[in-house]
TORMAR-274545 format. One line per 8 residues: their letters; for each residue x negated, y negated, z of C-alpha. Coordinates in steps of 0.2 Angstrom, whole numbers, plus 5000, padded with zeros to 4 digits. Each point is the difference from the previous one (the first is absolute). Layout:
BEGIN
a) X:Y:Z  ...
% end
This chain:
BEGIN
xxxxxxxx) 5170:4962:4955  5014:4993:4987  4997:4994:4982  5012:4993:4990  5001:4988:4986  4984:4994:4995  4990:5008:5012  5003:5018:4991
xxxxxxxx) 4987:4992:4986  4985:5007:5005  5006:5017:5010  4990:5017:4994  5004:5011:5014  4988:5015:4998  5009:5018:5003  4988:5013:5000
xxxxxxxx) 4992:5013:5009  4979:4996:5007  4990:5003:4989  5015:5003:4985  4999:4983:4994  5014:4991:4998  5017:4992:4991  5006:4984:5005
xxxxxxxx) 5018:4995:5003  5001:4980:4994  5012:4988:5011  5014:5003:4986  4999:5021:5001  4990:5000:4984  4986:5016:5002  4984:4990:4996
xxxxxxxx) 4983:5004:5003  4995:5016:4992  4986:5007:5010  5002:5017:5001  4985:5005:4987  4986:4997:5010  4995:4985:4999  5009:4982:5002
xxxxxxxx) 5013:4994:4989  5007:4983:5003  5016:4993:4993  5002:5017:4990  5017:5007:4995  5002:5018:4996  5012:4997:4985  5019:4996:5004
xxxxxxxx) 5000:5011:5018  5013:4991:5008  5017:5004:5012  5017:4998:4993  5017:5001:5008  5019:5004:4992  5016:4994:5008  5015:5006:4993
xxxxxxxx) 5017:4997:5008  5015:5003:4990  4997:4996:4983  4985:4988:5002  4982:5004:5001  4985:4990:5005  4984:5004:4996  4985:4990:5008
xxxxxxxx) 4982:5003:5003  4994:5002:5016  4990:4982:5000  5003:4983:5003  4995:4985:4989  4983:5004:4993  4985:4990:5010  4988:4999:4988
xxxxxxxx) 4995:4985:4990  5013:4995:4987  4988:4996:4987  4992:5018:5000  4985:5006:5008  4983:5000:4993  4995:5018:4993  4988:4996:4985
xxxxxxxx) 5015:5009:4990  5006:4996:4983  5022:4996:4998  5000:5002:5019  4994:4991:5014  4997:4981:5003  5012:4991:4986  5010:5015:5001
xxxxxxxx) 5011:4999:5014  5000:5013:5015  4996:5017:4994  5014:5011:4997  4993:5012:5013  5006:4987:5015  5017:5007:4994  5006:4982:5002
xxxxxxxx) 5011:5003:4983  5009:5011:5007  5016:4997:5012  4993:4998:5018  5006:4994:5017  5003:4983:5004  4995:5000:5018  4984:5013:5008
xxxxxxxx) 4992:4997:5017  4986:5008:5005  4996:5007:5017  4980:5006:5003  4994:5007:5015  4987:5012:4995  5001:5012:4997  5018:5001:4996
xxxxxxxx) 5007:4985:4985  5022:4998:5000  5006:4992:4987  5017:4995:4998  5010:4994:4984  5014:4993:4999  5011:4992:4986  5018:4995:4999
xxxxxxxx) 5002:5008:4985  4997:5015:5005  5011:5013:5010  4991:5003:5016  4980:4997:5006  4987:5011:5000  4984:5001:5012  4984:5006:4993
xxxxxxxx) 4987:5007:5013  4982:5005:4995  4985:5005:5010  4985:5014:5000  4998:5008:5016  4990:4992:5013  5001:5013:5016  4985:4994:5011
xxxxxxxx) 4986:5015:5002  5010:5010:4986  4988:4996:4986  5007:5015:4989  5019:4994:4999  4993:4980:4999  4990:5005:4986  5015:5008:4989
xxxxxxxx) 4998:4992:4981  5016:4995:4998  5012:4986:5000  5017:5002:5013  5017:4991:4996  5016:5002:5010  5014:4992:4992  5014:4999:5008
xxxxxxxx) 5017:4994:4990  5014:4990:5008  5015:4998:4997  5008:4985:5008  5017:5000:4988  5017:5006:5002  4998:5011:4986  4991:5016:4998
xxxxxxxx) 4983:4997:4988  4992:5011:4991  4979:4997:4999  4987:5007:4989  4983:4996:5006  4986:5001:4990  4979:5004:5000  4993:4997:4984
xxxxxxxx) 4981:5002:4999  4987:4999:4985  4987:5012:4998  4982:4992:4997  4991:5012:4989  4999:4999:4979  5004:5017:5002  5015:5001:5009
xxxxxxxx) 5011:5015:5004  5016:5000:5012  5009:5016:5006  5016:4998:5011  4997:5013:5017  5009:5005:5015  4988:5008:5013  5005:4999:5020
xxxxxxxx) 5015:4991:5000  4989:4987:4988  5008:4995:4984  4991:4989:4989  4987:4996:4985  4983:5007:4998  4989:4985:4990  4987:5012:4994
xxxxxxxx) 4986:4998:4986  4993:5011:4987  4983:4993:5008  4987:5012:5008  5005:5002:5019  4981:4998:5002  4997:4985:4992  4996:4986:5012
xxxxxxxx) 5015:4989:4991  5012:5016:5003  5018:4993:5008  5016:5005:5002  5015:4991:5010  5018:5007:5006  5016:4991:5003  5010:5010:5012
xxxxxxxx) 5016:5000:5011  5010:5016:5010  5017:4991:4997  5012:5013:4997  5010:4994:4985  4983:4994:4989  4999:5001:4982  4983:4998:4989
xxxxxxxx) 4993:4989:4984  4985:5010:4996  4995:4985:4987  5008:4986:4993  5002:4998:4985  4985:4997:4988  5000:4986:4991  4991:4984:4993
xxxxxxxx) 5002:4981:5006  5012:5002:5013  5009:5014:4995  4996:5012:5017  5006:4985:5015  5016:4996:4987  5004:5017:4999  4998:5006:5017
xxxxxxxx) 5011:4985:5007  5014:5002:4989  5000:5018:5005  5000:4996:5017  5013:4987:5002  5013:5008:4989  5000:5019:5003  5001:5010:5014
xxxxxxxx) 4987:5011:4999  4983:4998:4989  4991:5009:4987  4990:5012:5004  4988:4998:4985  4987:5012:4999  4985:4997:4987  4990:5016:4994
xxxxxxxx) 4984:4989:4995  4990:4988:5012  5003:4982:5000  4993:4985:5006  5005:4993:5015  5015:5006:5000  5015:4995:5015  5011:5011:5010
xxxxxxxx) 5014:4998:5012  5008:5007:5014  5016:4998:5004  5011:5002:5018  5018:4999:4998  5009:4996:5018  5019:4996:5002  5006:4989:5015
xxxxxxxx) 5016:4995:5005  5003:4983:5009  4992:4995:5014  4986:5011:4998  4981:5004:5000  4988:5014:4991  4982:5001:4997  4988:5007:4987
xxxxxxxx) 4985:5004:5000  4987:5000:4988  4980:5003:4997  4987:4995:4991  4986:5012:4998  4981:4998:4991  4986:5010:5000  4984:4996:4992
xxxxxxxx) 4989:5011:5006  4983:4998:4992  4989:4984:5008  4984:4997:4994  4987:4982:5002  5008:4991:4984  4988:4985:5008  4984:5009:5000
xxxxxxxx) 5001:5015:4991  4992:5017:5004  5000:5012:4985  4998:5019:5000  4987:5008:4987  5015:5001:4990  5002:4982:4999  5016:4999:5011
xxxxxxxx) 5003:4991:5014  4998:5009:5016  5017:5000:5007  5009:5006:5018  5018:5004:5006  5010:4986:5009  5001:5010:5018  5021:4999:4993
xxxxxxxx) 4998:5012:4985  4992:5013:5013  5018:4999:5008  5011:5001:4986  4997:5007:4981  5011:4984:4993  5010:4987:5004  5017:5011:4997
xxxxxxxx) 4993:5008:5014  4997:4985:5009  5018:4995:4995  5008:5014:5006  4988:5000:5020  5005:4983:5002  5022:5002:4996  4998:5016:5010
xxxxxxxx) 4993:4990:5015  5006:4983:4998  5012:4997:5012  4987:5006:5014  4986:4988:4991  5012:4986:4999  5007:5003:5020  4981:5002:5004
xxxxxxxx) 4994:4983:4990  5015:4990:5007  4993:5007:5018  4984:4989:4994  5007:4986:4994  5012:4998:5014  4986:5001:5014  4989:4989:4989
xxxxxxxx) 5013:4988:5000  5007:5003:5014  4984:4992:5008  4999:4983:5012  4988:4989:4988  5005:4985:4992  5007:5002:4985  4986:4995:4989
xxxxxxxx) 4989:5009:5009  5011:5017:4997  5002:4994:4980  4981:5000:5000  4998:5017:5012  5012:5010:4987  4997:4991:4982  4983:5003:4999
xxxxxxxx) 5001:5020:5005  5007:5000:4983  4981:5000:4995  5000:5018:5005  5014:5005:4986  4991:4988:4989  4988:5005:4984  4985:4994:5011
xxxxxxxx) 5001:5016:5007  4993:5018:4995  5002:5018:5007  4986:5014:4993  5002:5015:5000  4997:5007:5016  5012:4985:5005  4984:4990:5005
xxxxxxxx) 5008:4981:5003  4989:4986:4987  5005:4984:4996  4997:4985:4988  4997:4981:5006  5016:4997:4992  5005:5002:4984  4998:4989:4981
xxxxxxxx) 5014:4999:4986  4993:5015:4994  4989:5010:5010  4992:4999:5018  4991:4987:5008  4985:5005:5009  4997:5018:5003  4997:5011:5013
xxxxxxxx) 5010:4998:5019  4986:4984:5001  4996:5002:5017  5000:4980:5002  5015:4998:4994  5010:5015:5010  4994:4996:5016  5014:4986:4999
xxxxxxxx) 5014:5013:4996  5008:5005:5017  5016:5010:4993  4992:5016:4993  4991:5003:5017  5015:4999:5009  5016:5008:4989  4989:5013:4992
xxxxxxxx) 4984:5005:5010  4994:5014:4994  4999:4991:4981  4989:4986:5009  4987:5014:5007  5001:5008:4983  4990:4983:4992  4987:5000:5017
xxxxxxxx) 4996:5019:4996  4999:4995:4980  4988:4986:5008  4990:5012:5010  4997:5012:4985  4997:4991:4985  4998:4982:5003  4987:5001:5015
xxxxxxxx) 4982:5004:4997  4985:5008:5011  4995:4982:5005  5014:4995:5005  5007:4988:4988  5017:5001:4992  5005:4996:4984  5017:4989:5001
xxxxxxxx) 5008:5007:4987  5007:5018:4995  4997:5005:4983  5010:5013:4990  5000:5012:4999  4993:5006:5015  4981:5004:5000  4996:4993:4984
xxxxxxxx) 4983:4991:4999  5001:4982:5003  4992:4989:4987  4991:4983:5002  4994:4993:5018  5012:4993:5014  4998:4995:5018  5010:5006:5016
xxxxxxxx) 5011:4985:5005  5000:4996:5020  5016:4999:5003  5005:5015:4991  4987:5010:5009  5004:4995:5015  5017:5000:4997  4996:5019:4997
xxxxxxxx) 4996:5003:5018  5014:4989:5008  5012:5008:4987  4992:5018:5011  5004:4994:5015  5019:4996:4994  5001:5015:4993  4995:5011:5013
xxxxxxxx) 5011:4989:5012  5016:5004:4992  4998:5017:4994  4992:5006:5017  4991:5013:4992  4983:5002:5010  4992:5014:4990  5005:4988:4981
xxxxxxxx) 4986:4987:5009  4990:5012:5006  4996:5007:4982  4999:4983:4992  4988:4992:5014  4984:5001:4990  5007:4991:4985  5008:4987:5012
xxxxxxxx) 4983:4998:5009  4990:4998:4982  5011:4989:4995  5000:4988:5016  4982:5001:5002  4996:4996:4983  5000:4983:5007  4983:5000:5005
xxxxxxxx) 4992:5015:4989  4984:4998:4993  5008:5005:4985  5014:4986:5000  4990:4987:4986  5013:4987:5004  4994:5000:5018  5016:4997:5009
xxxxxxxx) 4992:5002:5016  4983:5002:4997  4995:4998:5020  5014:5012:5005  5003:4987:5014  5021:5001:4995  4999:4982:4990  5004:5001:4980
xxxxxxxx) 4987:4986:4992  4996:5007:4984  5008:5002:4982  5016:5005:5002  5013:5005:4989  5020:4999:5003  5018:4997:4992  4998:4985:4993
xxxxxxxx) 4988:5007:4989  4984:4993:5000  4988:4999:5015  4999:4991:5015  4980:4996:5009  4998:4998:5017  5010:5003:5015  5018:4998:4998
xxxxxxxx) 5016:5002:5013  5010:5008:4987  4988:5015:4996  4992:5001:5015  5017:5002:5010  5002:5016:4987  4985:5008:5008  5002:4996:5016
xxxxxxxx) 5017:5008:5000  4994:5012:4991  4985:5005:5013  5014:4997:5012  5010:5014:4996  4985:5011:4994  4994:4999:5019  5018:5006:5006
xxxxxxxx) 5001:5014:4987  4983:5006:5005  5003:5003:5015  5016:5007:5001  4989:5013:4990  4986:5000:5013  4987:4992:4990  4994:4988:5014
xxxxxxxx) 4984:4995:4989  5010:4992:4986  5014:4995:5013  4987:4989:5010  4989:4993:4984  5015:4994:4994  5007:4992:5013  4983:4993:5004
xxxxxxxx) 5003:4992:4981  5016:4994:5005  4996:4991:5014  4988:4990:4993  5005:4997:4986  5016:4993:5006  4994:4989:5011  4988:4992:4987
xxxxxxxx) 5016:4998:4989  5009:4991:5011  4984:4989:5005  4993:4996:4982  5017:5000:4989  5012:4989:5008  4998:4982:4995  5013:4995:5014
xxxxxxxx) 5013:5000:4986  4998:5016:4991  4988:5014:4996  4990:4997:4986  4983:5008:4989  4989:4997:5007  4985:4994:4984  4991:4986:4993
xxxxxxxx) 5004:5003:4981  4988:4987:4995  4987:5011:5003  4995:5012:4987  4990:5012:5009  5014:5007:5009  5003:5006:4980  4984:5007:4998
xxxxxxxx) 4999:5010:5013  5014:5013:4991  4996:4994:4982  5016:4992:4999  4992:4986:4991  5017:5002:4988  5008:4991:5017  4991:4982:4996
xxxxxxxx) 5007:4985:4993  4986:4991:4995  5010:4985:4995  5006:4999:5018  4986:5006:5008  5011:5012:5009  5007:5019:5001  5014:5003:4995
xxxxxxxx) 5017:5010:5006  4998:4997:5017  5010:4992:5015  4988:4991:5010  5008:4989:5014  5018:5003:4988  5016:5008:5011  5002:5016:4992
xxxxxxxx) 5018:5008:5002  4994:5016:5005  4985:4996:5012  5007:5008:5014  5008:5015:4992  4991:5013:5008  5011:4995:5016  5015:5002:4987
xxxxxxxx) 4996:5017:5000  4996:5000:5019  5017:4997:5002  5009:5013:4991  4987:5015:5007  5002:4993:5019  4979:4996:4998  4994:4987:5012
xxxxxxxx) 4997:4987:4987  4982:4992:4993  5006:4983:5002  5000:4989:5017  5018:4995:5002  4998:4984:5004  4990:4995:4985  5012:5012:4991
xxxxxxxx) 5012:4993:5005  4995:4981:4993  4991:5008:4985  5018:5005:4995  5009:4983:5003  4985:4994:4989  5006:5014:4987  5018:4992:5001
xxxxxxxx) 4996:4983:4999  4986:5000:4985  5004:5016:4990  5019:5001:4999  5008:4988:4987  5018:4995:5003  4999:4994:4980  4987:5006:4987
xxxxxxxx) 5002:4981:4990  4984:4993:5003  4989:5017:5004  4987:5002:4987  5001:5017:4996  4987:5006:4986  5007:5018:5002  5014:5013:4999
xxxxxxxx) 5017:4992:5004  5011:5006:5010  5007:4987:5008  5004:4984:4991  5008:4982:5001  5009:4999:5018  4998:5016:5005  4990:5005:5014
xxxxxxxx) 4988:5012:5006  4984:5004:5010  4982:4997:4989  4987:5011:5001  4988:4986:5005  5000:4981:5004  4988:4986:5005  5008:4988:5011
xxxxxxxx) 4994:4982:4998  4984:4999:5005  4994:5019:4993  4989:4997:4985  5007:5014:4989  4986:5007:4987  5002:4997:4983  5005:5018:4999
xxxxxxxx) 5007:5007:5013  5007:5016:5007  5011:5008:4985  5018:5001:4998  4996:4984:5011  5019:4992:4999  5009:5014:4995  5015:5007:5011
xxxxxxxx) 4998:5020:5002  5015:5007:5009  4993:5013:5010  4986:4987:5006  5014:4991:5005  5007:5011:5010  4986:5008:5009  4998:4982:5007
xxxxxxxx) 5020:4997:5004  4998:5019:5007  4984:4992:5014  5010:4985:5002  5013:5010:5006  4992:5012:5012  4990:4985:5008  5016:4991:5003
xxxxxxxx) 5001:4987:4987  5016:5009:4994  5010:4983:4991  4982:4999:4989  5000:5017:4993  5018:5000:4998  4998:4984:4990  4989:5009:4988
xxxxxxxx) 5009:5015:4999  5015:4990:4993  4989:4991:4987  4995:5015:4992  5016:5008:4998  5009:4984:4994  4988:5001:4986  5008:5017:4997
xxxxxxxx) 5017:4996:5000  5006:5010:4986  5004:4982:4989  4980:4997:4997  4991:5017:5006  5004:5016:5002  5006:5005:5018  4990:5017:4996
xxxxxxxx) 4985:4996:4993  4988:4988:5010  4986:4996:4988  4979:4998:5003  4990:5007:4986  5014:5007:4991  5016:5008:5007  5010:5009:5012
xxxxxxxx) 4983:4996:5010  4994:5011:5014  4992:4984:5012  5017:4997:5002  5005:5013:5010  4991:4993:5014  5018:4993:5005  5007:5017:5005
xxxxxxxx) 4985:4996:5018  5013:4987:5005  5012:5014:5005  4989:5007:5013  4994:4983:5004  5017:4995:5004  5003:5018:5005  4983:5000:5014
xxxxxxxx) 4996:5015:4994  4990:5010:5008  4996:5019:4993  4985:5008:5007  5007:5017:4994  4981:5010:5007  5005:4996:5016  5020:5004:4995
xxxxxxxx) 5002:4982:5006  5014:4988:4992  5008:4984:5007  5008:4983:4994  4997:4982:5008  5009:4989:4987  4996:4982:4996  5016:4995:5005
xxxxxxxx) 5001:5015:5017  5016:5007:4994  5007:5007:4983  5004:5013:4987  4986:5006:4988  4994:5012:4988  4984:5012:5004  4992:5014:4990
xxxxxxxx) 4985:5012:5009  4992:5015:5001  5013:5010:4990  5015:4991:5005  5009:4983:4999  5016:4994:5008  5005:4982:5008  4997:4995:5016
xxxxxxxx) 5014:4987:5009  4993:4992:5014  5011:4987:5013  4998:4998:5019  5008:5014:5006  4994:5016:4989  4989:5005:4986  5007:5013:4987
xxxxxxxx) 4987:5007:4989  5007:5007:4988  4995:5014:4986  5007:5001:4983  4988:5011:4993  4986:5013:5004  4995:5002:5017  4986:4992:5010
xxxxxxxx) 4990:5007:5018  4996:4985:5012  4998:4998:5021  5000:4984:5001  5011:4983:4995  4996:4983:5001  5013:4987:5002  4999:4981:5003
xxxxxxxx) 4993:4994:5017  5010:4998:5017  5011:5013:4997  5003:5015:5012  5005:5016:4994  5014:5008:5009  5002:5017:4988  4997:5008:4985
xxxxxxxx) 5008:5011:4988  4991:5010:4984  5014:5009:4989  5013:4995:5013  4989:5009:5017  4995:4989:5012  4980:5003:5004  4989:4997:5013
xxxxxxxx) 4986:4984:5001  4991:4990:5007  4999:4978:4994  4982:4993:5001  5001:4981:4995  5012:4999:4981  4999:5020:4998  5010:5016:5004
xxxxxxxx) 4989:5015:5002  5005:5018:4999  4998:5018:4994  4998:5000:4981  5016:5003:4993  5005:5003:4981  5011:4985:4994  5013:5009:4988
xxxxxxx) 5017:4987:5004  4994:4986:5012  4990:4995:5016  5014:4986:5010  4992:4992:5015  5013:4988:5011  4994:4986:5011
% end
């Protein structure tokens, strides 16, 4: 995508590694965002750290920072500060007082951001490219704490130029200390601190680059008012080479720069490159403390600082690698984007795996993936990979498998108890007593087990579900334990009726499509995974379960429009049953929070899930299939005007979107309903455009894909941070399932079994498995699968219907097989370059 003019406004375009956190690159090439400490830090600035560029040709010399015109608000932002802020103009920080470029476009396709600046009173133009790794399945080099920018130089004149680039940085700490190095073909500045490496707000940064002809500023100079910045400019425009400037006392905050010196005749091209490194090693639960007997806080290593001892380190890895990081990133990106979806649909697949590099995310120690809801101005919302919310988040599962099973074995060891009941939330650190009383959520339990399945269907790895079965089988068949006080299924006859708790937050009472379509995909998959591993008992109880449950679903939910909840919520006893007295509106004489006969946007998503896994879905087609016109027509909102919306907004005046839940004319709606009733929530959304795609109604999901990213078009969102409760949220990676939806998908990797039957039959699409990924292009005369990483086993391919297969290749060989209906069949073979059938 392409931003330019007023759509760079709102841009923060996260580059970090997962679980590093993060810092921002805005729309103008400002470095925003600062949250690389631990926790969130929205619209920070780490002092002046900034780019800058020097032309000189002959006797003249321009000298520009590396920015365009500064987006921010004109008057000054609001920081509660004294002589700065609103009144105050923009803060001196933007850089917006210092000679910039006239003209900057902006091209993002995570993971990689282009800028290009432009200015006619400059000699020549300069390209700015900044990414974090993102190498699918190589969770080591994608979770690098560091910042990469290739700047390449051109000079378009007829005169030879000579350029100075420069990467100034600030250190944070009251105690700073800077030292100049040169370690591996790495020269740069070390941002140390006199603070104890121990100490939970212990930091260090490094600016870095391995151009051959770089000089060093160990510190500007120190100063008061605005002594350092004035000082430092001057210097740089006028003289050839800068001050080294060392200091034998700490300082506070103090700046360094590097410098890269590059001369080019006409006609001509070079590029730079340059890192940005952090390291804050030390986490600890600043949100709910834990103290030692000391009175500290109990603290942990970011899984990072068990790789490198500081961010010089780090610096000096990632310039001794970059070019194979950088050609292995751009390998991504291009077979991302090289993909046949439309492009909203690809703007929503790629901007929201951004949410991996983002400050929602956290590696432990051990490298154990956890993640945040999302993420406030200042610290994270909602703790603890909630299971509720994560079952939406399709991209982790995919790109990095073996981080996904790291969160269901966390699950399995400190989150699930003898009776089979699951806490929702991780809480750190790990194995620390958990305070005040909760209940396990259905969907999140549920989603456990149907997350499992997934799991074990795209690693393969028979004997990882064999020694996790138990905890699976707890956790499904705490449905209808004795010791389940919410009494899900009290009768164990496969329908959910009692007090139920889910997303939304609150509890819904009775039977339900939404909740019950969890469980029974959820007893679905638990009958398949049981007896692949030969226990026929559980295999037949569950399907037993299944079976009728299912059919009393789709007999006693449907209302010939839509599923619905089935409850009278004027009656009161249904409260008392669970002590949920809390429930009753006495006013109204009814319960509150519940749907009733209202159309909820996600009754059906348990097919939504169906899809993606190749499960038979819950739902009757037929009645899905009017149940989702109904969703089209009453939920989604070509304008927002006249919605009365008492909650969170996210989409306002004539914008559009999909609600959570609506009562037709004719519905009574109670007094108070469902919660977040009228809101828009992105990854809701899309799960419902991903169903509508895979049954067919491909213009309806399409239309809501576009509505959501034109409310992040750069002039009034952020392309790269979709918003729920907080930030960067993780619901929203639900949109990286319409790849395989469009894709047709199919990994059954325990029975080495891949295939594609795309919406559209034909076409070129990204796909990750087992310990490989690659793109497949698929047309009417061949297939080339195709590997770009890893390596994957398989004996079978499935490929649309009524095609015949004439012959097949793996790694250039041709193999024997025999076709049965859309599938090849033949001796396993290891995939290490590509499988090519022809037609």
């Amino acid at each position: 995508m392409i931003y330019k003019g007023e759509k760079l406004k709102k841009i923060s375009f996260p580059l970090g590694g997962i679980g590093t956190g993060s810092v921002g690159i805005a729309g103008n090439g400002e470095l925003i965002d600062w949250e690389i400490f631990n926790r969130p830090n929205k619209n920070s600035k780490n002092g002046f750290t900034h780019f800058a560029v020097k032309a000189k040709r002959g006797d003249k010399t321009v000298a520009k920072v590396l920015q365009g015109d500064v987006v921010g608000d004109l008057i000054g932002p609001t920081i509660n500060g004294n002589f700065a802020g609103f009144g105050f103009g923009p803060l001196q920080t933007t850089m917006a007082g210092f000679p910039h470029f006239k003209n900057v476009v902006f091209k993002g396709e995570f993971p990689i951001a282009e800028l290009r600046f432009s200015d006619e009173a400059f000699f020549g133009k300069i390209k700015l490219v900044a990414f974090n790794p993102f190498i699918p399945h190589d969770d080591y080099h994608s979770s690098l704490p560091a910042a990469f920018f290739r700047a390449e130089v051109e000079n378009d004149t007829e005169e030879a130029v000579e350029y100075t680039l420069a990467f100034s940085a600030g250190n944070p700490s009251e105690k700073s200390r800077n030292a100049a190095f040169s370690q591996k073909g790495a020269k740069g500045v070390f941002l140390g601190t006199e603070t104890d490496k121990n100490d939970v707000n212990y930091s260090d940064l490094t600016i870095a680059t391995d151009c051959e002809n770089c000089f060093i500023t160990e510190n500007w100079f120190r100063g008061g008012w605005s002594d350092p910045q004035t000082v430092y400019w001057r210097n740089f425009r006028e003289n050839e080479r800068q001050p080294e400037r060392k200091y034998a006392d700490a300082g506070a905050y103090d700046h360094a720069s590097v410098f890269a010196a590059v001369s080019l005749p006409p006609k001509s091209k070079k590029i730079v490159r340059f890192i940005l490194a952090w390291n804050a090693p030390n986490n600890y639960n600043y949100w709910s403390p834990v103290k030692d007997e000391r009175g500290k806080d109990v603290a942990w290593k970011n899984y990072y600082a068990t790789c490198f001892e500081d961010s010089r380190a780090t610096a000096a890895y990632c310039l001794k690698h970059f070019d194979k990081l950088y050609r292995k990133t751009v390998q991504f990106k291009n077979a991302l984007f090289s993909s046949s979806l439309p492009k909203e649909v690809l703007d929503a697949v790629s901007a929201n795996i951004s949410i991996l590099k983002s400050p929602t995310v956290l590696r432990l120690t051990d490298g154990t993936f956890y993640g945040w809801e999302g993420v406030m101005e200042k610290q994270g919302s909602c703790e603890g990979t909630c299971q509720h919310v994560w079952n939406y988040a399709y991209a982790l599962p995919y790109l990095f498998p073996a981080l996904e099973r790291s969160v269901r074995e966390t699950v399995y060891r400190y989150n699930l108890f003898e009776s089979g009941e699951t806490a929702f939330r991780t809480v750190l650190p790990l194995g620390r007593k958990r305070e005040g009383k909760f209940r396990a959520c259905v969907d999140g339990q549920m989603g456990e087990v149907i997350k499992s399945y997934r799991e074990w269907k795209i690693c393969g790895d028979d004997a990882w579900l064999k020694s996790n079965w138990q905890s699976i089988k707890r956790m499904l068949e705490y449905a209808w334990s004795a010791d389940n006080n919410d009494r899900w299924d009290e009768n164990g006859d496969g329908v959910l009726d009692g007090r139920q708790h889910h997303t939304l937050d609150m509890e819904l009472f009775g039977a339900n499509s939404w909740l019950q379509g969890f469980y029974l995909l959820a007893l679905d998959c638990g009958s398949e995974m049981a007896e692949a591993l030969g226990d026929a008992d559980a295999a037949a109880r569950y399907a037993e379960k299944y079976a009728y449950g299912r059919k009393w679903m789709n007999e006693n939910l449907f209302n010939g429009r839509y599923f619905v909840q089935k409850i009278d919520i004027k009656d009161k006893l249904v409260l008392q049953r669970f002590g949920a007295e809390n429930y009753w509106n006495e006013e109204a004489g009814e319960i509150k929070y519940q749907y009733a006969d209202g159309c909820e946007i996600d009754q059906m998503l348990a097919d939504w899930h169906a899809s993606i896994l190749g499960v038979g879905g819950v739902f009757d087609k037929d009645k899905k299939q009017t149940a989702l016109k109904s969703l089209y027509r009453n939920n989604f909102k070509p304008s927002m005007r006249e919605v009365e919306n008492m909650w969170r907004l996210f989409t306002v005046n004539d914008e559009s979107g999909a609600i959570i839940c609506d009562y037709p004319d004719g519905v009574y709606k109670p007094v108070i309903p469902l919660p977040y009733c009228e809101e828009t929530m992105a990854g809701f959304e899309y799960a419902l455009a991903g169903l509508m795609i895979a049954e067919g109604l491909k213009q309806e999901g399409e239309t809501l894909v576009k509505a959501i990213r034109a409310r992040y078009d750069g002039a009034k969102r952020n392309p790269w941070n979709e918003m729920e409760c907080g930030s960067n949220y993780a619901r929203s990676m639900a949109s990286f399932a319409l790849l395989p939806i469009y894709s047709g998908f199919i990994c059954d990797m325990p029975k080495n079994r891949i295939g594609f039957v795309p919406i559209e039959e034909n076409g070129r699409f990204l796909w990750s498995a087992g310990a490989a990924w690659g793109t497949v292009c698929i047309d009417k005369t061949e297939i080339l699968f195709d590997i770009k990483g890893g390596e994957i086993a398989i004996s079978s391919f499935v490929f649309p219907q009524n095609r015949t297969a004439r012959s097949a290749f793996v790694d250039g060989n041709a193999v024997s097989f025999t076709q049965e209906e859309n599938a090849i069949y033949f001796n396993q073979r290891i995939l290490r370059k590509n499988l090519k059938i022809k037609f």
